[in-house]
Structures are given as C-alpha cells and as structure tokens.
Backbone as a printed PyTorch tensor [residue, N CA C, xyz], in Angstrom:
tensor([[[ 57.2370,  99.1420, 140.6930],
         [ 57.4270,  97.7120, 140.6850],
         [ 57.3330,  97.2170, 139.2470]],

        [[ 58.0910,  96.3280, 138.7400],
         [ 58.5730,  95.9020, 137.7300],
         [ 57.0420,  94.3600, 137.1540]],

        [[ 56.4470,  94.1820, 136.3230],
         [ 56.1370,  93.3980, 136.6270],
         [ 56.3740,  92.4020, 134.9660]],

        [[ 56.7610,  91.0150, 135.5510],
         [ 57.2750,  89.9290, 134.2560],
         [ 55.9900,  90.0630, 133.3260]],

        [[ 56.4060,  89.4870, 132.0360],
         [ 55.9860,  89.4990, 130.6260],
         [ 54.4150,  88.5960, 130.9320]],

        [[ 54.8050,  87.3500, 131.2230],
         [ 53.4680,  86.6980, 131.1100],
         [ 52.2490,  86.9680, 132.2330]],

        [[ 52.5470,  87.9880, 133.5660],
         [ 51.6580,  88.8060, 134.0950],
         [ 50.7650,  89.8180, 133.4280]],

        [[ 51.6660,  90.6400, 132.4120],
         [ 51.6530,  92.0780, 131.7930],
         [ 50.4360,  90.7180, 130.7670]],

        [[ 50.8080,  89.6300, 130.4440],
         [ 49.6220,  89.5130, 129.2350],
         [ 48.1630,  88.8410, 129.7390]],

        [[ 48.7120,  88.3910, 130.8470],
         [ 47.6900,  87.8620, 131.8800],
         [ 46.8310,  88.6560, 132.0270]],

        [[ 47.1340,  90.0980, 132.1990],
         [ 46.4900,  91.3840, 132.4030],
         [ 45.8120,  92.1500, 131.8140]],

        [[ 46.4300,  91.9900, 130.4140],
         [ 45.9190,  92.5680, 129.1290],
         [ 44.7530,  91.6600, 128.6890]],

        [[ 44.7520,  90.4330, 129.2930],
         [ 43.9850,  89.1600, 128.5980],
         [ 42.7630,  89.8550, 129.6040]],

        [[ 42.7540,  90.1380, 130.6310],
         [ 41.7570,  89.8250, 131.4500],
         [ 40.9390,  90.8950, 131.5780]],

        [[ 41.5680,  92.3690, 131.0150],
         [ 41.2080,  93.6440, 130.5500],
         [ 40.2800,  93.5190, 129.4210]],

        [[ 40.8620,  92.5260, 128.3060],
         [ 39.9850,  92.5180, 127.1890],
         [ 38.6910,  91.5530, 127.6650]],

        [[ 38.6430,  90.7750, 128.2410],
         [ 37.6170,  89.7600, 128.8000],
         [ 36.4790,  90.7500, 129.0830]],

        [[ 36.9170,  91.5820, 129.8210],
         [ 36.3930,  92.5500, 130.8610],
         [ 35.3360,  93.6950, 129.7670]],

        [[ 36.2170,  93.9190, 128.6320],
         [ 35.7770,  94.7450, 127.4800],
         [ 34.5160,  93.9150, 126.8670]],

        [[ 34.8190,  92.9640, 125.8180],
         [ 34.0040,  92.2090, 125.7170],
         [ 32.9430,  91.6050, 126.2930]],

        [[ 32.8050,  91.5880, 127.8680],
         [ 31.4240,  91.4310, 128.4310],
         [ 30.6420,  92.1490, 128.8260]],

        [[ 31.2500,  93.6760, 128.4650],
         [ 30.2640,  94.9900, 128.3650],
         [ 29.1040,  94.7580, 127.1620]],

        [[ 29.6140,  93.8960, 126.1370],
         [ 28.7460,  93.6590, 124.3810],
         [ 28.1260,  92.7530, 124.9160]],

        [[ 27.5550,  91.7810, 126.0850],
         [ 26.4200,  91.4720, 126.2910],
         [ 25.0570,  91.9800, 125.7760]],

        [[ 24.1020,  90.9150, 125.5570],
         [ 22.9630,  91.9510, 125.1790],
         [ 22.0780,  91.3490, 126.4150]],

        [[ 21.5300,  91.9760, 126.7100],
         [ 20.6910,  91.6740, 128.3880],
         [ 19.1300,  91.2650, 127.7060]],

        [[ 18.8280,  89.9570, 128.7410],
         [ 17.3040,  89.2100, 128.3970],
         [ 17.7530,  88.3790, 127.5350]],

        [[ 18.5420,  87.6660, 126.9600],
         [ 18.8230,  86.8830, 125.5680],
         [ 18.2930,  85.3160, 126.3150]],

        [[ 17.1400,  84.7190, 125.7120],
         [ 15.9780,  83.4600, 125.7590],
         [ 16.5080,  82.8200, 124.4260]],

        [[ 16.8790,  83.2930, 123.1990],
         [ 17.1140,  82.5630, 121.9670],
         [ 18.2830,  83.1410, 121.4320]],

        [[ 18.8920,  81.9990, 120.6220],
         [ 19.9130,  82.9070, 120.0530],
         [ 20.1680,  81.6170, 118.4920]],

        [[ 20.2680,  82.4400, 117.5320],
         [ 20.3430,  81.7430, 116.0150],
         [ 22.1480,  82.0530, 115.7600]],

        [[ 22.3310,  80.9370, 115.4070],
         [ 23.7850,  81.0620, 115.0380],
         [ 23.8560,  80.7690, 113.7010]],

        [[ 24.1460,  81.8000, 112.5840],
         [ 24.3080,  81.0170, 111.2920],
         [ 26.0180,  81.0620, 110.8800]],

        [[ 26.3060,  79.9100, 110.7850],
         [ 27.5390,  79.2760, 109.9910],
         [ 28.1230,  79.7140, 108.9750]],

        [[ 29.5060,  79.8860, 109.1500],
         [ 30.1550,  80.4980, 107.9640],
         [ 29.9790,  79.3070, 107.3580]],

        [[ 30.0680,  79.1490, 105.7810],
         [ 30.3600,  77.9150, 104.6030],
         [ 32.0190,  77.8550, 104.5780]],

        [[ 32.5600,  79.2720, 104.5640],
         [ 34.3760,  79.1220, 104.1580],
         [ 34.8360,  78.2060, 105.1010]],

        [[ 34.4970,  78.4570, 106.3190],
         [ 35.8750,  77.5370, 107.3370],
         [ 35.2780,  78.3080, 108.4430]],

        [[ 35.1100,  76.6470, 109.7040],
         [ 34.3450,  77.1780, 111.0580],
         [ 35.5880,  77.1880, 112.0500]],

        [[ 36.3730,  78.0850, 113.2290],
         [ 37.0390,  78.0900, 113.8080],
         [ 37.1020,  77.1140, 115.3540]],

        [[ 35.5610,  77.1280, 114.9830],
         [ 35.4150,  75.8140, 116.5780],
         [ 33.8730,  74.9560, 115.9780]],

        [[ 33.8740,  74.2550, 116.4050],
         [ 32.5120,  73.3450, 115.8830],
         [ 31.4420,  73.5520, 116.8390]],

        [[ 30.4470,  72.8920, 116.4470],
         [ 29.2700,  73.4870, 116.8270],
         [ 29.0020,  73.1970, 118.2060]],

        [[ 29.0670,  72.2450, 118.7450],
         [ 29.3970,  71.7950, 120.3710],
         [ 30.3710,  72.9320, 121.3400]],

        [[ 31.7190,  73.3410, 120.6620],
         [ 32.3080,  74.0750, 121.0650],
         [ 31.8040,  75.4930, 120.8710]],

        [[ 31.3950,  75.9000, 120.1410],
         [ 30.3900,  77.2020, 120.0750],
         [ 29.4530,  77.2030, 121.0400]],

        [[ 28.5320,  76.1900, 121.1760],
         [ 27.2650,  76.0510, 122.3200],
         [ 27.8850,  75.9260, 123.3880]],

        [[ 28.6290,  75.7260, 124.0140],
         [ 29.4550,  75.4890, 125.1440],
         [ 29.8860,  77.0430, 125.0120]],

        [[ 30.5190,  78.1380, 124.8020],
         [ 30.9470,  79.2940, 124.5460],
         [ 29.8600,  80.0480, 124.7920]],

        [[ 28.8900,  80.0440, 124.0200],
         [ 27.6180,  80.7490, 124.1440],
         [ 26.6100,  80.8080, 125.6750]],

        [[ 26.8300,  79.4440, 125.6670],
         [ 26.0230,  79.1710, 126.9850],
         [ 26.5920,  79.6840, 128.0950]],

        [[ 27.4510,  79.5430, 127.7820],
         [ 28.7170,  80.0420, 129.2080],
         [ 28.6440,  82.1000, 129.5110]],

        [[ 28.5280,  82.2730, 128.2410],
         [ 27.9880,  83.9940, 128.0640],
         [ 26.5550,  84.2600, 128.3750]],

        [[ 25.8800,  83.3160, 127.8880],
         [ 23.6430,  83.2490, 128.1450],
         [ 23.8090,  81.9450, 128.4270]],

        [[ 23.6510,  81.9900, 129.6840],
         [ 22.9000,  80.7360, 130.6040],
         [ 21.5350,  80.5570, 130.2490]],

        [[ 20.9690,  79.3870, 129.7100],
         [ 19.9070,  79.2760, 130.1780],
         [ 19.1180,  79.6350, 128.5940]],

        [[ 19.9110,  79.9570, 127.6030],
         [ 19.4410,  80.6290, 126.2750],
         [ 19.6050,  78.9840, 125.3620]],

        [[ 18.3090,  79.1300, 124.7230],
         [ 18.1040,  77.9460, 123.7980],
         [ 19.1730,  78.9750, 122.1080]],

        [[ 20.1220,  77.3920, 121.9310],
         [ 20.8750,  78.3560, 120.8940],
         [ 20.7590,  77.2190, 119.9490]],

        [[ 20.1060,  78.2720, 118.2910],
         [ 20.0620,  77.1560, 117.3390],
         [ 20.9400,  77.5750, 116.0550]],

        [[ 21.5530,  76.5830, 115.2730],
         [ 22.2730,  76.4840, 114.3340],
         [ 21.9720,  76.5810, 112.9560]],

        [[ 22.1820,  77.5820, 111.6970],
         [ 21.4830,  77.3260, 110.3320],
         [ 23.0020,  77.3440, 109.3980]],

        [[ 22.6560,  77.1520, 108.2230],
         [ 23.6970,  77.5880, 107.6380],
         [ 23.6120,  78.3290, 106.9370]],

        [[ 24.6060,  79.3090, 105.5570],
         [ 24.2310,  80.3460, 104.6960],
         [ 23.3530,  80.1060, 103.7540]],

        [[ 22.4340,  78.9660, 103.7140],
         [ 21.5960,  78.7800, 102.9300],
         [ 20.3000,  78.7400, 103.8580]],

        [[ 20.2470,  78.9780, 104.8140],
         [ 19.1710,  78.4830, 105.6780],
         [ 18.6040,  77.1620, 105.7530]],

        [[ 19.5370,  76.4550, 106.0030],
         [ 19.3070,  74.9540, 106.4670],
         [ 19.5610,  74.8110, 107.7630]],

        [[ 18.3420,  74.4140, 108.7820],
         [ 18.6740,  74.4520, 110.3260],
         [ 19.0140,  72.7860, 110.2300]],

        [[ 20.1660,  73.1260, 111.2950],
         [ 21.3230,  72.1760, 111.8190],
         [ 20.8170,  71.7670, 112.9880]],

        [[ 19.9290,  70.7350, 113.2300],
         [ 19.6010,  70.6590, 114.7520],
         [ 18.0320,  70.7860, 114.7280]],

        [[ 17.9020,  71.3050, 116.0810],
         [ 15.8220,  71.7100, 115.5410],
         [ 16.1480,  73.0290, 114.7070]],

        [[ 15.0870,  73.3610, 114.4410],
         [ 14.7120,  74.9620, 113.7650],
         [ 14.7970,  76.0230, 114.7750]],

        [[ 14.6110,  77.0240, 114.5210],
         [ 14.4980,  77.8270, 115.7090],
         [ 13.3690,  78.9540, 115.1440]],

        [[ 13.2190,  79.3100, 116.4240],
         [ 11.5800,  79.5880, 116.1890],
         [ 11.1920,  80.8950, 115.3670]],

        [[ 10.4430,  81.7470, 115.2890],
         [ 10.0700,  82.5910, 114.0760],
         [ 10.6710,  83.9720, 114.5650]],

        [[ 11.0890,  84.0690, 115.9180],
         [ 11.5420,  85.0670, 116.7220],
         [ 12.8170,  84.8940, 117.5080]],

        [[ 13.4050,  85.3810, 117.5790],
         [ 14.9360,  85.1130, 118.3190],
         [ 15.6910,  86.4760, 118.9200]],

        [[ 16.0140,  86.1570, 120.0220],
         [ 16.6080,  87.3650, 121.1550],
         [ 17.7240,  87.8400, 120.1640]],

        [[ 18.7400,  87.0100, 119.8130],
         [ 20.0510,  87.7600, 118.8940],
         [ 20.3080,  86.4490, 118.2120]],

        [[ 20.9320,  87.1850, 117.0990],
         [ 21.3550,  87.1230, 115.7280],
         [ 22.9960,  86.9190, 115.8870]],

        [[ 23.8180,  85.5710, 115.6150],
         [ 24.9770,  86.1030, 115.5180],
         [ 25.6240,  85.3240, 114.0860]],

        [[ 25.7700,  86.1090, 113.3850],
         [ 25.8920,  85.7640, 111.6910],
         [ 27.3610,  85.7170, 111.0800]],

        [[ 28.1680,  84.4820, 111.2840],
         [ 29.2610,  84.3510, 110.7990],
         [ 29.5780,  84.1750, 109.0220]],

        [[ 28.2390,  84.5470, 108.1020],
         [ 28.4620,  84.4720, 106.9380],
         [ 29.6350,  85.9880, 106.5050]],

        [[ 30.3040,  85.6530, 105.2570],
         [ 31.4530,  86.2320, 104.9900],
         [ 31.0200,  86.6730, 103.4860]],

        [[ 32.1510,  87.9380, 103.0950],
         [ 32.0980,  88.1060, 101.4760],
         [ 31.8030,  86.9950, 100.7840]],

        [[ 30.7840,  87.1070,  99.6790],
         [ 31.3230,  85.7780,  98.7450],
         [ 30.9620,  84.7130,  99.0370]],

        [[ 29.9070,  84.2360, 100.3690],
         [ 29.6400,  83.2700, 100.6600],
         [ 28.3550,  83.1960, 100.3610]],

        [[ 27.8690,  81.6750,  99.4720],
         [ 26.5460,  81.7460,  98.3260],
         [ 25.7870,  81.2390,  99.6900]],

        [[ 24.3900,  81.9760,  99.7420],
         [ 23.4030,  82.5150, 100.5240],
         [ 22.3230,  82.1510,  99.4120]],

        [[ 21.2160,  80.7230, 100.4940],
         [ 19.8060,  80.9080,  99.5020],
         [ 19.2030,  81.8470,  98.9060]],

        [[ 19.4630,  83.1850,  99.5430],
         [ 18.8100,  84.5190,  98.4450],
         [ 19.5340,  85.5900,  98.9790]],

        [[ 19.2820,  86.2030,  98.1600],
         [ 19.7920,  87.8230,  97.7620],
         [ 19.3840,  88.3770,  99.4790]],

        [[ 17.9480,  88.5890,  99.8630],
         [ 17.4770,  89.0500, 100.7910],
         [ 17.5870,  88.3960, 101.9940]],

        [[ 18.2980,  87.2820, 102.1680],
         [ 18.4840,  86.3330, 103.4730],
         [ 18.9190,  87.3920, 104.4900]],

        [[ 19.7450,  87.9550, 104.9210],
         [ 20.4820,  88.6880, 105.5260],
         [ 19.2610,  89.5950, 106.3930]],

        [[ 18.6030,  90.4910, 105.6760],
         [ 17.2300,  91.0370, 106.0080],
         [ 16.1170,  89.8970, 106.6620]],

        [[ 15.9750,  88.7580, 106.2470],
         [ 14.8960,  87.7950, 107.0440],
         [ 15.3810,  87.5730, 108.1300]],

        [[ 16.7300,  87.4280, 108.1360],
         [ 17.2180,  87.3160, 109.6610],
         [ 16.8670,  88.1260, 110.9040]],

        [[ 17.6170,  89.5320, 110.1110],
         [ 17.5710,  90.5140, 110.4280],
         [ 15.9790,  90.6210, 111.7000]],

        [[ 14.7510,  90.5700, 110.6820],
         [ 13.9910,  90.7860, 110.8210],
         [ 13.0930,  89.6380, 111.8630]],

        [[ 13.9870,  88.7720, 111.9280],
         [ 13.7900,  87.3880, 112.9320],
         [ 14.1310,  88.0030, 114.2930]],

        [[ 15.3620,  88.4950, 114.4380],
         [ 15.9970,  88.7710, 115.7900],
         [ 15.7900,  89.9670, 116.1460]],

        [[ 15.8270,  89.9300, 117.6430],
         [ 15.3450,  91.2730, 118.2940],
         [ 17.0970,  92.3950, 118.1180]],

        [[ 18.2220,  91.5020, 118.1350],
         [ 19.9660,  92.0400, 118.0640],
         [ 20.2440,  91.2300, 116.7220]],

        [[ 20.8850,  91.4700, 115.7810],
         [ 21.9830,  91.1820, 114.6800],
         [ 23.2290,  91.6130, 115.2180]],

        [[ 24.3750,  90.4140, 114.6520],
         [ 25.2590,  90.7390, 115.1040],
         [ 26.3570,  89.8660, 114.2220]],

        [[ 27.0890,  90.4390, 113.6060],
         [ 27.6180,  89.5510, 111.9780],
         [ 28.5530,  90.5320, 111.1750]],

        [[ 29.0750,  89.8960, 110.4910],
         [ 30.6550,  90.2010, 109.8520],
         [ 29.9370,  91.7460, 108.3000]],

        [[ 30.5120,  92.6510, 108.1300],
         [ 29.8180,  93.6160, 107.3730],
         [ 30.2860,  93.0810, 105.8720]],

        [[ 29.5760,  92.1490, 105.5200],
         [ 29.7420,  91.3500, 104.2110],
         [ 28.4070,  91.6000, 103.8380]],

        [[ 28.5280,  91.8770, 101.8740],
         [ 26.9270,  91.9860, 101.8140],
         [ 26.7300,  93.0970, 101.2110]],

        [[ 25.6980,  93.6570, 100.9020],
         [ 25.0500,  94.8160, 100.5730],
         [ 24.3000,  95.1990, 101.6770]],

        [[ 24.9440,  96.2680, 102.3560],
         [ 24.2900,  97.3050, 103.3050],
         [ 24.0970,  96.6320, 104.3170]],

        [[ 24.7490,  95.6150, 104.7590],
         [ 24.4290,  94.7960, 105.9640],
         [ 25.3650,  95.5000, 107.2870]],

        [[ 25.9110,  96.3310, 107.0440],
         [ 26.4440,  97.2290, 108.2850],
         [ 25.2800,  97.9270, 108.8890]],

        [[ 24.3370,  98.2300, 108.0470],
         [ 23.1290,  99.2280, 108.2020],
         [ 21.9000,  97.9680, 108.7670]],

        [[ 21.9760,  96.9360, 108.1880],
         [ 20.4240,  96.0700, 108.9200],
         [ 21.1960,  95.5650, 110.1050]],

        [[ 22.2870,  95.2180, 110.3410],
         [ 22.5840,  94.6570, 111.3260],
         [ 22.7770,  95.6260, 112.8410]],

        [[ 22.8400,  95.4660, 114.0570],
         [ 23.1100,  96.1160, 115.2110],
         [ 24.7460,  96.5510, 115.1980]],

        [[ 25.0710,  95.3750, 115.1930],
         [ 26.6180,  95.3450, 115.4350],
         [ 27.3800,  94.6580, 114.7480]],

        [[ 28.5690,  95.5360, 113.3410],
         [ 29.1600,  94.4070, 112.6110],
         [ 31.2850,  94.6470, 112.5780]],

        [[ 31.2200,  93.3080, 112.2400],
         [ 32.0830,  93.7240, 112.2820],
         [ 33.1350,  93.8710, 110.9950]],

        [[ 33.9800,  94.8650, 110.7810],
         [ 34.8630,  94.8280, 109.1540],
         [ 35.6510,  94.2450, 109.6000]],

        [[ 36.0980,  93.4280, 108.6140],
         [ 37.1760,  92.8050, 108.3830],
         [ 38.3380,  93.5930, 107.5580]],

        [[ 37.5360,  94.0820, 106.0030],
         [ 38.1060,  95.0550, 105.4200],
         [ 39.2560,  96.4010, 105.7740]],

        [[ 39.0750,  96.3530, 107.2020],
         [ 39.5950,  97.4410, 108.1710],
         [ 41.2490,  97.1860, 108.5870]],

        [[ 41.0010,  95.7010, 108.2540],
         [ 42.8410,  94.9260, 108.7380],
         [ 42.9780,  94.4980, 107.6780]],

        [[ 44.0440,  94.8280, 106.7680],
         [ 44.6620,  94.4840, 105.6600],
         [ 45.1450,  93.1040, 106.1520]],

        [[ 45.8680,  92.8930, 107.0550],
         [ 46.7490,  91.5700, 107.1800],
         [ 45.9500,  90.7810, 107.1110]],

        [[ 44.3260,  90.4080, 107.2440],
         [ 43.8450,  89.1280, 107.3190],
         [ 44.0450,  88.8610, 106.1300]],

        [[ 44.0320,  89.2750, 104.8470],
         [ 43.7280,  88.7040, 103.7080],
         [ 44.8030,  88.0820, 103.1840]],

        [[ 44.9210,  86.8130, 103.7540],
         [ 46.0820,  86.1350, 103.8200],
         [ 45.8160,  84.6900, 102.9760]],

        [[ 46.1680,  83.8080, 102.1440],
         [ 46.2060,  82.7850, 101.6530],
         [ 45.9690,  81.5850, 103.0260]],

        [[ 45.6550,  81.8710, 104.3820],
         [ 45.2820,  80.9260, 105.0710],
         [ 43.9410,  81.1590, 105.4790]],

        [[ 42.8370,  80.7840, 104.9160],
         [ 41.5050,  80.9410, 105.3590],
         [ 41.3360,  80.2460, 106.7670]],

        [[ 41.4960,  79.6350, 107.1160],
         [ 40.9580,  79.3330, 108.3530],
         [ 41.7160,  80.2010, 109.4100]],

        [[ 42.8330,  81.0300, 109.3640],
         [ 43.3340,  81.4420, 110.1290],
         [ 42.3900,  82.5540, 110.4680]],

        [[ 42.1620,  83.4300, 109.2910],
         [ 41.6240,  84.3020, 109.0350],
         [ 40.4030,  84.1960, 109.5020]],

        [[ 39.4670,  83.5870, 109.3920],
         [ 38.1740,  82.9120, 110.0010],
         [ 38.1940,  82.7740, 111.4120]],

        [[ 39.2210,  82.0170, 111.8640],
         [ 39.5730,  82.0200, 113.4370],
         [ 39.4730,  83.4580, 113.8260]],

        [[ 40.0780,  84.4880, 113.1030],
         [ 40.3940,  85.9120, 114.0010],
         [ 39.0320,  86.4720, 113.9610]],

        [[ 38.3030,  86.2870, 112.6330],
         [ 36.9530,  86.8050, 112.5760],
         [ 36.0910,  86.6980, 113.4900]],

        [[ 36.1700,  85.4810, 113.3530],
         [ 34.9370,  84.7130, 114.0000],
         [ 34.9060,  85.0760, 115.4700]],

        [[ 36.3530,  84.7540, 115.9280],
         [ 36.4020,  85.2790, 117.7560],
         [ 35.7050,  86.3810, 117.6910]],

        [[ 36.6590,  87.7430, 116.7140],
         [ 35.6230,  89.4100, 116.7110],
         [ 34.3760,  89.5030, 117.0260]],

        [[ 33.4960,  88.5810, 116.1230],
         [ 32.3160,  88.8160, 115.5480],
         [ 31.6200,  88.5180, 116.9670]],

        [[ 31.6990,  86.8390, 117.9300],
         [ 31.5260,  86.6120, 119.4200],
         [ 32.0320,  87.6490, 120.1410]],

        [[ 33.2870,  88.4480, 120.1530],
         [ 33.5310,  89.4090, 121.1650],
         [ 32.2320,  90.6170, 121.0020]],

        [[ 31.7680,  91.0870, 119.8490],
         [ 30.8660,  91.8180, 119.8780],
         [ 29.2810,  91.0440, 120.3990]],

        [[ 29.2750,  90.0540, 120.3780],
         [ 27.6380,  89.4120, 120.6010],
         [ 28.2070,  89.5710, 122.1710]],

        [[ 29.5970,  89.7640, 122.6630],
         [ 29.9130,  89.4630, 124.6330],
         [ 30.2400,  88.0270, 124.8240]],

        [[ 30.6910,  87.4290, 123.8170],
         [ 31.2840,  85.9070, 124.0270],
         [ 32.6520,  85.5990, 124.4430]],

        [[ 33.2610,  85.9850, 125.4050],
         [ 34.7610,  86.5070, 125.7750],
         [ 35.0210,  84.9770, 124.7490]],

        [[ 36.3500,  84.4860, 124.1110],
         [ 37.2150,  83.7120, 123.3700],
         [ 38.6120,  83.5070, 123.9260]],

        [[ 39.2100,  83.4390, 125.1330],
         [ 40.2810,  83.6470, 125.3510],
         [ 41.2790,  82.2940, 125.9260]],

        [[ 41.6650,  81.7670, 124.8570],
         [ 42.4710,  80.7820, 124.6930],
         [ 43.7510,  80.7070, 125.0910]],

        [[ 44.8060,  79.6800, 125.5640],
         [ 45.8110,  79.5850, 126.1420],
         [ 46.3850,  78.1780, 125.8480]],

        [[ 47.4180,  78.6430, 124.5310],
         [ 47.8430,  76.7510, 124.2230],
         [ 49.4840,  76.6510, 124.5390]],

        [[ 49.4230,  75.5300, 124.7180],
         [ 50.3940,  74.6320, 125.3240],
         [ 50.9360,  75.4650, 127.1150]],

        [[ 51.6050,  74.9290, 127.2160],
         [ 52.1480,  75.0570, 128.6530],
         [ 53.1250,  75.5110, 128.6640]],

        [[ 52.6690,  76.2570, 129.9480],
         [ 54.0030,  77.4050, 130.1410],
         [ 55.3970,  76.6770, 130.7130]],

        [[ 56.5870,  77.5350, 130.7480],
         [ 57.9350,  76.8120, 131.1600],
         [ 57.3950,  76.4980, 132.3540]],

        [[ 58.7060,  75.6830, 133.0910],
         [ 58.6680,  75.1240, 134.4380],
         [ 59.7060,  76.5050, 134.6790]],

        [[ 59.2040,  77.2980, 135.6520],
         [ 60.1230,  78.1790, 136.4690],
         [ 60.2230,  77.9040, 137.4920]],

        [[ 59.7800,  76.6220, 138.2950],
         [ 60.5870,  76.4970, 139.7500],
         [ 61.9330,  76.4680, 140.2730]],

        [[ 62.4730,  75.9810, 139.3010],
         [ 63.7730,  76.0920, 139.3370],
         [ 64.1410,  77.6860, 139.4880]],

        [[ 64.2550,  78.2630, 138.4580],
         [ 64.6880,  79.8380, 138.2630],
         [ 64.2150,  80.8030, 139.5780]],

        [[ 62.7160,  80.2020, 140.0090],
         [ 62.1620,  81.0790, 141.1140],
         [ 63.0690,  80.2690, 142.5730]],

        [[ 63.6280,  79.1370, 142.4380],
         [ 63.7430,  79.0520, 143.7240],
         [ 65.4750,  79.4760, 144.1620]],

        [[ 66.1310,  79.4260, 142.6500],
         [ 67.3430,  80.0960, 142.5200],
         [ 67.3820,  81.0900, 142.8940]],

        [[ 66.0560,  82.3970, 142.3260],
         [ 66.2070,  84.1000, 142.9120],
         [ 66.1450,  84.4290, 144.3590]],

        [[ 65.5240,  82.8530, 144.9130],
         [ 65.0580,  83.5860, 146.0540],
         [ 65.6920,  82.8800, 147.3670]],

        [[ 67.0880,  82.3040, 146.7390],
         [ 67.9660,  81.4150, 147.5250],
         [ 67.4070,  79.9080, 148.5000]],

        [[ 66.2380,  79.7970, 147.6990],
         [ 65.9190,  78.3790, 148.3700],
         [ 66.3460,  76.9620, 148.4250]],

        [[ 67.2300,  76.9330, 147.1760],
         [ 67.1450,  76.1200, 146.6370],
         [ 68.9810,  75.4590, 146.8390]]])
C-alpha cells in the first residue's frame, strides 16, 4: 500500500516525538533554565508551557549567562540543568558552567566552553553540522535550541500554516462528487 507524502511526515514526526521522550529524566521536582544571550527561539512563557507539558508538576526557573535569575531564584539544588548558553557567549565567570553543573542532579546544554561535554550529562554539538553556521542567528538558535530540549525529552514539534483544502481532489477520486 502506497502511502501520500504528508502521512509519510506525519509518521516520521511522530517517530521522532516518540525518540525524544525516551531523553526524559525521571523524578524531575526542579528544573533551571539558563538563556542563551545570542537569540531565544521561543520566550520564556512559551518555554514553561513546553517544559511543563514534558514535567508536570516541576517548578521551572529562569537565569541568564550571567547568572541573573529572571523570575524567583531557584533554589541551591535542582533536578536538571537545561543550558542554552552558546560559543562566545560572555558568562559572569570562567567557572559558571561547573556551579551549575554542580547545582543540578542532570546537565543538559549545547558543548560550548571548555570541557563542558565532560561536566555536563548530555550535550549537544553543534560543531557536528556545518550548515548551521549560517549568517542567520536566530535560525540557527531555533535548530539548537529545539536539539538541546529534544535531549532534556521536550518533544518541539511544530506545524505552520495550513494544509491545502483536498476535499475537492478526495471527493473527485472517489466519485462523490
């Protein structure tokens, strides 16, 4: 059986969903989100809405690459770590990356840094896809950033604008019409 194009991606979409919620981390009560500075792909409402929807019930707090909490603070301990800082992005200190680290029970963040593939649980390269390094930063940020949530188990799976009207075409094949 033959099956149409936007099934086959329907399928593929729902395969990867499926992938990505294996990278759950199980028990997650807290979760620290620190902010890229380059360019954020969804804002912070839309992130907490994303997150929550993956950890029900998980208090999720916001800092940025300088460690400025966005919101309340979050507390001295945290279930996971998910660290959207990037190459090149100025960080209150040298050792920030490690305090985090050492905050959360999971790290989980882009392999920017010195040796931060090694303190972190789970990172992700960017370095690995030549094509991101593209003169559109936010695009680039968008692809990251989803990665970096697909590894914390944050499925991202978006669907813009609207599909054709095929009633017509379907009711033509099937002589209804």
């Amino acid at each position: 059986m033959q099956t149409d194009p936007e099934s086959k991606a329907l399928l593929a979409m729902l395969a990867e969903q499926e992938r990505v919620k294996q990278n759950r981390v199980p028990g997650v009560r807290s979760i620290l989100v620190v902010l890229s500075s380059r360019g954020l792909a969804f804002d912070r409402e839309a992130l907490r809405e994303k997150i929550a929807a993956s950890y029900p019930g998980a208090a999720i707090y916001f800092t940025t690459p300088l460690n400025i909490p966005l919101g309340p603070a979050a507390p001295s301990r945290v279930d996971l770590l998910i660290d959207f800082t990037g190459q090149g992005e100025r960080q209150s200190s040298f050792l920030l990356p490690r305090k985090f680290r050492a905050q959360a029970r999971m790290a989980i963040g882009r392999n920017a840094g010195i040796l931060r593939s090694y303190i972190y649980d789970r990172t992700y390269d960017e370095k690995k896809r030549p094509d991101l390094f593209t003169d559109n930063v936010l695009a680039r940020e968008r692809i990251v950033q989803r990665e970096v949530l697909a590894l914390a188990g944050v499925p991202l799976f978006q669907t813009t604008g609207t599909p054709d009207d095929l009633s017509q075409s379907i009711a033509l094949a099937t002589g209804r019409l």
